[in-house]
C-alpha positions, -999 to 999 in steps of 0.1 A, spaced: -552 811 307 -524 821 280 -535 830 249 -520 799 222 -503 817 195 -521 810 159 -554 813 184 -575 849 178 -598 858 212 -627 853 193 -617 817 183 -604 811 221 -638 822 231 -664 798 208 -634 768 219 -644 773 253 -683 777 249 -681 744 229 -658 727 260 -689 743 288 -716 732 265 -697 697 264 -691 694 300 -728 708 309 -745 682 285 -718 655 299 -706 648 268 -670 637 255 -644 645 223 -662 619 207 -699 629 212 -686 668 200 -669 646 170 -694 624 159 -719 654 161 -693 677 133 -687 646 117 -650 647 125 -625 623 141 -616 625 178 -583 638 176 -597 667 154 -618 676 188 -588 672 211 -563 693 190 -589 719 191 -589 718 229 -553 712 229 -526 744 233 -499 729 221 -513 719 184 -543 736 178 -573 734 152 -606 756 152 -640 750 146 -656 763 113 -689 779 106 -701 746 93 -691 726 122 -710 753 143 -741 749 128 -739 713 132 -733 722 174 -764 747 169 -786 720 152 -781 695 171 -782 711 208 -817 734 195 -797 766 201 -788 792 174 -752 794 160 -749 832 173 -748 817 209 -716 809 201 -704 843 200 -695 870 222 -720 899 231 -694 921 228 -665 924 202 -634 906 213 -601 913 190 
């Protein structure tokens, strides 16, 4: 996968635990949207490589709240630059 530009590693890596926590728990843009209390297209720019948005820390302890797991599990092990 190219890296986006604007997009650190560390960003690229909680986007993509959110999209396999998403697609494990069969859930769509709109169920990671209403959950962050954000609109849709917020969720799908943040997927998106072409215009991209990130999550916060805010918006990550919402995903941590509501799926029982702790906001550190959306992190890397190891330090990614």
């Amino acid at each position: 996968m190219n890296e986006p530009t604007n997009i650190a590693p560390i960003e690229q890596y909680v986007i993509d635990y959110v999209i396999k926590l998403r697609k494990e728990k069969k859930l769509n843009q709109e169920d990671i949207a209403n959950i962050i209390n954000v609109k849709r297209t917020f969720v799908t720019n943040i997927e998106s490589v072409k215009n991209r948005a990130k999550y916060n820390l805010v918006h990550i302890a919402k995903l941590a709240d509501h799926f029982g797991i702790s906001p550190k599990d959306f992190l890397p092990k190891e330090i990614i630059l």
